[in-house]
N, CA and C atoms as an extended XYZ file, in Angstrom:
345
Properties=species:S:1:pos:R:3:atomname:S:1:resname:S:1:resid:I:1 pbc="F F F"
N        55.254      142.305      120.058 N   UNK     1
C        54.400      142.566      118.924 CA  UNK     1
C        55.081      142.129      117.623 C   UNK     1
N        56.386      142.689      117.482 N   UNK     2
C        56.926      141.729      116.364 CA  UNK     2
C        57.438      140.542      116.280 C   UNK     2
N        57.326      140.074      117.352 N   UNK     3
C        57.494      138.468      117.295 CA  UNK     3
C        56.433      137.860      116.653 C   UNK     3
N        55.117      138.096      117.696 N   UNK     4
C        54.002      137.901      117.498 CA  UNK     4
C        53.467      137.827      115.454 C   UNK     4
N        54.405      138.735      114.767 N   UNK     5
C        53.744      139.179      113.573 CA  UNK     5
C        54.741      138.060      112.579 C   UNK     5
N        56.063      137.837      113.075 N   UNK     6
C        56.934      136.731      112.938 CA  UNK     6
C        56.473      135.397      112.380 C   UNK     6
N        55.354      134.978      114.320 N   UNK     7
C        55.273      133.974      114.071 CA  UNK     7
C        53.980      133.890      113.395 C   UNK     7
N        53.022      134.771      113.014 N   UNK     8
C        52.052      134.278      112.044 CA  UNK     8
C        52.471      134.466      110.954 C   UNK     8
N        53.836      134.881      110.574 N   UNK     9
C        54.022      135.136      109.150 CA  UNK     9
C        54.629      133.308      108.381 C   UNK     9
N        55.343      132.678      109.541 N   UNK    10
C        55.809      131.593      109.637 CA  UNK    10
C        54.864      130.875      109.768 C   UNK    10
N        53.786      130.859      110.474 N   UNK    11
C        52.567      129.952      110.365 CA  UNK    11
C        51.889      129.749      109.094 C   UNK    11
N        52.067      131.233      108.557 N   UNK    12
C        51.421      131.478      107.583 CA  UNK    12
C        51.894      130.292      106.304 C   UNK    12
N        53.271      130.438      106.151 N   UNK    13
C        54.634      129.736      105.217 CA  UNK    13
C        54.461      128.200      105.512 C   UNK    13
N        54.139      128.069      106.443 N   UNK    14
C        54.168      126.442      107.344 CA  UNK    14
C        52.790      125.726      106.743 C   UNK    14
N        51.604      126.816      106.611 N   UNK    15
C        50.363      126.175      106.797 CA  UNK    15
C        50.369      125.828      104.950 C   UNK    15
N        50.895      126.693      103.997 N   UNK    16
C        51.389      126.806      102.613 CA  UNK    16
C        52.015      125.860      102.421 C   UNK    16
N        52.979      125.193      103.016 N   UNK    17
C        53.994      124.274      102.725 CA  UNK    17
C        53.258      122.774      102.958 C   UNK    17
N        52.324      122.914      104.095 N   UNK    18
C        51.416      121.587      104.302 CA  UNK    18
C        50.503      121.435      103.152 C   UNK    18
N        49.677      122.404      102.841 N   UNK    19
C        48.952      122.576      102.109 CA  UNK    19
C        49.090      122.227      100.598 C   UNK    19
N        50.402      122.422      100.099 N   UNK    20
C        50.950      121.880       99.048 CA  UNK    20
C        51.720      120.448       99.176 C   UNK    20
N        52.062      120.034      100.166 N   UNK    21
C        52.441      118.857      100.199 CA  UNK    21
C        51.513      117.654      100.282 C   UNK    21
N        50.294      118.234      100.889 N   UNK    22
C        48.856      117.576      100.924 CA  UNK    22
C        48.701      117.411       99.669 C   UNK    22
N        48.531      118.382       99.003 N   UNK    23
C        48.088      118.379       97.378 CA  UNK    23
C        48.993      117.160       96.346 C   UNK    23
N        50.134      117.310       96.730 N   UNK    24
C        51.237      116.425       96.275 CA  UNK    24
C        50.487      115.349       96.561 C   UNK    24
N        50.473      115.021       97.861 N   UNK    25
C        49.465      113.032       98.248 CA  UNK    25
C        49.166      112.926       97.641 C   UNK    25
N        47.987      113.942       97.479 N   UNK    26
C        46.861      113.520       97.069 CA  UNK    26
C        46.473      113.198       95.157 C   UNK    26
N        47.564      113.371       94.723 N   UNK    27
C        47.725      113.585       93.723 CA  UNK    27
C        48.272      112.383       93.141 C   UNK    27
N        49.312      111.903       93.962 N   UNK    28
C        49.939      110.470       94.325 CA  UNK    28
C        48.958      109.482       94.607 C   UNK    28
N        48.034      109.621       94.999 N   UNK    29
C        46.717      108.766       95.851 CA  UNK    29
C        46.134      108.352       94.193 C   UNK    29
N        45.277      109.626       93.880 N   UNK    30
C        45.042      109.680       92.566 CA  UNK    30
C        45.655      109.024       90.970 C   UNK    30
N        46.507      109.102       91.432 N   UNK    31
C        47.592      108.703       90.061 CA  UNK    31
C        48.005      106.891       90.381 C   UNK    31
N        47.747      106.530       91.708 N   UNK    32
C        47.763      105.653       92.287 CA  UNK    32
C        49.139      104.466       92.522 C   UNK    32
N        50.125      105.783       92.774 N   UNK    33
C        51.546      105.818       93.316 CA  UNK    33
C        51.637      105.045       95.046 C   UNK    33
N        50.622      106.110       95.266 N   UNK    34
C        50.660      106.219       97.033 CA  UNK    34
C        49.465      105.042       97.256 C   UNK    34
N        49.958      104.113       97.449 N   UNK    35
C        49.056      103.073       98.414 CA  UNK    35
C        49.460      102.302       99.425 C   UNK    35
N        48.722      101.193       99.976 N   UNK    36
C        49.095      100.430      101.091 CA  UNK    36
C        50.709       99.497      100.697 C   UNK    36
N        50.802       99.377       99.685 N   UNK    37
C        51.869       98.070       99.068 CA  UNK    37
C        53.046       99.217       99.104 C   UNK    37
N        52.723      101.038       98.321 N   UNK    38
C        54.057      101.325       98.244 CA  UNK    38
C        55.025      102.226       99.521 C   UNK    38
N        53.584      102.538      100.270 N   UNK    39
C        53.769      102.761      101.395 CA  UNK    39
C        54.654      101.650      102.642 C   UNK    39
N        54.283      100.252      102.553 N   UNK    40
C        54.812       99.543      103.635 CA  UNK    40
C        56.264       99.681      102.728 C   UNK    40
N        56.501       99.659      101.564 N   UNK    41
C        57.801       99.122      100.319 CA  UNK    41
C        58.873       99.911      101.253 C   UNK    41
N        58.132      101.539      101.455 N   UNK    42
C        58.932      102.480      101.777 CA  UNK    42
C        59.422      102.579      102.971 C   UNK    42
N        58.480      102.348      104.159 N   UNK    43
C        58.498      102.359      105.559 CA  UNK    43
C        60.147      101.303      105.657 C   UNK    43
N        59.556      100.112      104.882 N   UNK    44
C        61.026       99.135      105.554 CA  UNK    44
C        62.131       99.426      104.382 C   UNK    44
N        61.960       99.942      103.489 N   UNK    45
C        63.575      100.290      103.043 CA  UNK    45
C        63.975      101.825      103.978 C   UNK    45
N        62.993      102.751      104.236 N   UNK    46
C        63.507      103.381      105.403 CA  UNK    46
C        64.470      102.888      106.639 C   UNK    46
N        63.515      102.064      107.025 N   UNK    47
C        64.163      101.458      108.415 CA  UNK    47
C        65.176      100.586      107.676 C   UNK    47
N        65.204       99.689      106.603 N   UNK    48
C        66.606       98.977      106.515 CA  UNK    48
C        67.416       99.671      106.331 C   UNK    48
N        67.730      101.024      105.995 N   UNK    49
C        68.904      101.452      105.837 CA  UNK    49
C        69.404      102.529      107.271 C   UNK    49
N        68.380      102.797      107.754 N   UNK    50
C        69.020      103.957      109.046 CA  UNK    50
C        68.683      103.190      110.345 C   UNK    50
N        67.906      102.529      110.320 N   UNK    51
C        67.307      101.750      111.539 CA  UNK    51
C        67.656      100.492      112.079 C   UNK    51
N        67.685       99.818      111.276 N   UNK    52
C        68.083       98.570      111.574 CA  UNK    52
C        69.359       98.218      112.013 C   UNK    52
N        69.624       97.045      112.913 N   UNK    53
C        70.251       96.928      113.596 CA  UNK    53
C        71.768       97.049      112.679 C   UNK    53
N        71.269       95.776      111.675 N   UNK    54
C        72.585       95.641      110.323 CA  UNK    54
C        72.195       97.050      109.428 C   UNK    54
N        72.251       98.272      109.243 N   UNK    55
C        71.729       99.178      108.532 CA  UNK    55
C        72.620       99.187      107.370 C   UNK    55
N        72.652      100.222      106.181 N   UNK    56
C        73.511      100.345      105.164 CA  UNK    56
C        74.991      100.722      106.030 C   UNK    56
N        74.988      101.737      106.373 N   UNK    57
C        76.134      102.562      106.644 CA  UNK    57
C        76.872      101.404      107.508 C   UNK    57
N        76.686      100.168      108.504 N   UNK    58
C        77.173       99.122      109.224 CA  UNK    58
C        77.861       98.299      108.384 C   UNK    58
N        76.985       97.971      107.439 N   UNK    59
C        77.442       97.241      106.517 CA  UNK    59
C        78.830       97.411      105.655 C   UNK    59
N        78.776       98.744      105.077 N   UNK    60
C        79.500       99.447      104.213 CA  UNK    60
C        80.773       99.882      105.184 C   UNK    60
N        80.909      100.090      106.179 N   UNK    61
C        81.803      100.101      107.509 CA  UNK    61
C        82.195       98.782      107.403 C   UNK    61
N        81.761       97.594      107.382 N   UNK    62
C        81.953       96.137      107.916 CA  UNK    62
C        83.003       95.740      106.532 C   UNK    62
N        82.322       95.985      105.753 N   UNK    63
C        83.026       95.263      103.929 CA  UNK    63
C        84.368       96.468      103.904 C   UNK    63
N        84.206       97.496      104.040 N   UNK    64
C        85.474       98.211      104.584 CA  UNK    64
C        86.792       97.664      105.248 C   UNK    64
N        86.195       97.490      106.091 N   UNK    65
C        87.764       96.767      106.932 CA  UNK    65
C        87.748       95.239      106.635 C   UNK    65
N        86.587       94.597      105.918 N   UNK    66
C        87.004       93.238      105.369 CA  UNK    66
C        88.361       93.328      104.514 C   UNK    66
N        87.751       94.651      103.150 N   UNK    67
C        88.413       94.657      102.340 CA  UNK    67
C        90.483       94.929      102.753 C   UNK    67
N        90.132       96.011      103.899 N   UNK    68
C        91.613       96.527      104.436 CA  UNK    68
C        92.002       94.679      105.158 C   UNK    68
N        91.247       93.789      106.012 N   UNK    69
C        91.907       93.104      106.062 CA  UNK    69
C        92.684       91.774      105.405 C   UNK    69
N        92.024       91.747      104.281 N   UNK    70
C        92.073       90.796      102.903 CA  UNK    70
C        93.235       91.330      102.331 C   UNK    70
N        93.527       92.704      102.134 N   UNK    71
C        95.200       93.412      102.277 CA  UNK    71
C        96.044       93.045      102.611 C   UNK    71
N        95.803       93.330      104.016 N   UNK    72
C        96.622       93.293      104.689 CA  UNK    72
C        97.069       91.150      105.134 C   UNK    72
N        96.460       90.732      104.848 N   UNK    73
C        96.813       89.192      104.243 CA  UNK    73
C        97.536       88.670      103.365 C   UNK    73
N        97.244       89.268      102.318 N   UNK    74
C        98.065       89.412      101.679 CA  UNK    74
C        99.725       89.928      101.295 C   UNK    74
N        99.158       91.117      102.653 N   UNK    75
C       100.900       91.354      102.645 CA  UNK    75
C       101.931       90.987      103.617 C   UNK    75
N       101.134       90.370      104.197 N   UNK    76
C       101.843       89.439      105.461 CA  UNK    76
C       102.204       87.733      105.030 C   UNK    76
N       101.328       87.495      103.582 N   UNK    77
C       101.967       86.218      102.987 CA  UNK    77
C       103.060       86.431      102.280 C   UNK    77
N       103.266       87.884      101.807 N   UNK    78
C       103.930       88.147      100.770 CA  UNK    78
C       105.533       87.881      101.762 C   UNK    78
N       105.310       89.024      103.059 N   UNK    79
C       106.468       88.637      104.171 CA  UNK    79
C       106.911       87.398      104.618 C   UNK    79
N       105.897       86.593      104.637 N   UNK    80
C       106.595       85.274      104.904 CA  UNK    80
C       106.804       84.768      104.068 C   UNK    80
N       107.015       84.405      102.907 N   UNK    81
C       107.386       83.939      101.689 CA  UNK    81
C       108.670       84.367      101.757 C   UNK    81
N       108.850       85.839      101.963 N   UNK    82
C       110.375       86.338      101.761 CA  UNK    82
C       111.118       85.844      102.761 C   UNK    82
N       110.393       86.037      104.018 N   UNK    83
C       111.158       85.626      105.281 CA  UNK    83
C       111.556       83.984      104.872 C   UNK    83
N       110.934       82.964      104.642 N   UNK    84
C       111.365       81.760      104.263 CA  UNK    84
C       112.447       81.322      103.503 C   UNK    84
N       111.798       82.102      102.479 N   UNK    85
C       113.210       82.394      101.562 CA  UNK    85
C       114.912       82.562      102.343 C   UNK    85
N       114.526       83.440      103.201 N   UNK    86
C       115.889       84.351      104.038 CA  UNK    86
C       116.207       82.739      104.859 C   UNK    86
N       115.168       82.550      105.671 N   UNK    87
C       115.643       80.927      106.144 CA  UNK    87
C       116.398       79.859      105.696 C   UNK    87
N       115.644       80.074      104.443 N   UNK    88
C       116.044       78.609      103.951 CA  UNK    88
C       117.997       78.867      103.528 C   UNK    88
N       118.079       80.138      103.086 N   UNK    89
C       119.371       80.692      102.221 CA  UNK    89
C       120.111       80.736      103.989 C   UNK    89
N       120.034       81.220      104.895 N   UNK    90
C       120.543       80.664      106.354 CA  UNK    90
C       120.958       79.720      106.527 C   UNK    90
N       120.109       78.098      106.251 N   UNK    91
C       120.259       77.245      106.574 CA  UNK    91
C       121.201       76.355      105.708 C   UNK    91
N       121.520       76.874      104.263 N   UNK    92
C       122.082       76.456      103.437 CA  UNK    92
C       123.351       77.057      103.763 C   UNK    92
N       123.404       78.331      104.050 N   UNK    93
C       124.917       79.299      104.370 CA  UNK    93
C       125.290       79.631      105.379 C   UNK    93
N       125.420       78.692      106.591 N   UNK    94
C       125.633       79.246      107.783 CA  UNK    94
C       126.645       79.949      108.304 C   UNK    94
N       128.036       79.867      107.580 N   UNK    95
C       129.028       80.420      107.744 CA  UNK    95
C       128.954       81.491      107.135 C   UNK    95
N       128.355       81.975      105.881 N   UNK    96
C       128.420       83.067      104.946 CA  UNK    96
C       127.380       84.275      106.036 C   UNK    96
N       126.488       83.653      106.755 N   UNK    97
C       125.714       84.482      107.170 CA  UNK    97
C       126.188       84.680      108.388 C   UNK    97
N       127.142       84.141      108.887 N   UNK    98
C       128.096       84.257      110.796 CA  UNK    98
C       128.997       85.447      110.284 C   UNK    98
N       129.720       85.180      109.053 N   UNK    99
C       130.908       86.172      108.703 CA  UNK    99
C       129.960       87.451      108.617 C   UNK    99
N       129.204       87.585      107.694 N   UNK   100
C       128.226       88.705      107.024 CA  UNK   100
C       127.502       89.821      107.966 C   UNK   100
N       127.169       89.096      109.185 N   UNK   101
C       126.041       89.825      110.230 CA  UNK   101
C       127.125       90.036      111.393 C   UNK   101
N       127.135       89.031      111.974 N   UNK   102
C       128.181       89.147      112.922 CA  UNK   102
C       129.505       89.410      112.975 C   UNK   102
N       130.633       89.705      111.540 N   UNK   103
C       131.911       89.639      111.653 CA  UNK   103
C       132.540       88.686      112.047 C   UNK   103
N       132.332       87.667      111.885 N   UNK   104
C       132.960       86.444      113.101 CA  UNK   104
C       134.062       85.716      111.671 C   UNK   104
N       135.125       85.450      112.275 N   UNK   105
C       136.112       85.201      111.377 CA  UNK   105
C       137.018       84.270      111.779 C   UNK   105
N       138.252       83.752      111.070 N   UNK   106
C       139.008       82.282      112.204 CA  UNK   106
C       140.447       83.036      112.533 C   UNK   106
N       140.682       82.333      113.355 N   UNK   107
C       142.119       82.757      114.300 CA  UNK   107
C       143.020       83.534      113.168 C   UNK   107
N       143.125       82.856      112.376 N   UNK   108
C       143.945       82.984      111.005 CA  UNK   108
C       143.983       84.050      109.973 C   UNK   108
N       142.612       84.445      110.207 N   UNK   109
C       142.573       85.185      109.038 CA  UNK   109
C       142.359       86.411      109.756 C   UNK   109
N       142.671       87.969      108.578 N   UNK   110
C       142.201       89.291      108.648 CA  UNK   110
C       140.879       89.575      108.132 C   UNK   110
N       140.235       90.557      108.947 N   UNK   111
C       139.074       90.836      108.518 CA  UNK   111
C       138.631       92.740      108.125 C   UNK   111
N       138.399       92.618      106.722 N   UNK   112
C       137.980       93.818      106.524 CA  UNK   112
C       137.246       94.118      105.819 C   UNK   112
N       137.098       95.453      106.371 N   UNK   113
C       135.474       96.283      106.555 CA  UNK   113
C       135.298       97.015      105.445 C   UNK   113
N       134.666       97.152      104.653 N   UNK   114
C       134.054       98.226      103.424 CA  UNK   114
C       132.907       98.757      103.695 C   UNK   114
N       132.668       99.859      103.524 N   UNK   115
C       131.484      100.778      103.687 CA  UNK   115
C       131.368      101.656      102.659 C   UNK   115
């Protein structure tokens, strides 16, 4: 029984809420908002943004990790630039960089360590 009184009280609220939203149309109809042109306008910017295959939120996901990978390009030119650099100063110092990394030294001489 009190369900029952529930749900006509909710029917009641439901049938109010149509009833004024009708009025809204129709009012829109009248004022001549609501027609065939702004109706289809709406239907497909609906569907282009939640529906469609390419939707907003795909998109905005997609230019996202463009943007992170256009970054990250950048900082991997920035590394090889340096790394080249390190090459080229190798190829010019080969002994400076045998002593330096490796310790490697001649029969002759002492070698010592600072830390």
């Amino acid at each position: 029984m009190i369900i029952d009184i529930f749900r006509l009280y909710y029917k009641g609220l439901l049938m109010k809420r149509l009833i004024h939203l009708r009025q809204m149309i129709s009012g829109w109809v009248i004022a001549g908002w609501l027609n065939k042109y702004s109706v289809s306008l709406g239907l497909f910017v609906v569907w282009m943004l939640f529906f469609d295959k390419h939707n907003f939120f795909t998109q905005w996901n997609l230019r996202r990790s463009v943007n992170q990978l256009e970054n990250s390009i950048e900082d991997y030119q920035q590394q090889l630039t340096e790394t080249e650099a390190a090459h080229q100063d190798l190829m010019k110092n080969k002994e400076k960089f045998a002593r330096e990394k490796y310790l490697m030294h001649r029969p002759d001489e002492d070698l010592f360590i600072f830390q």
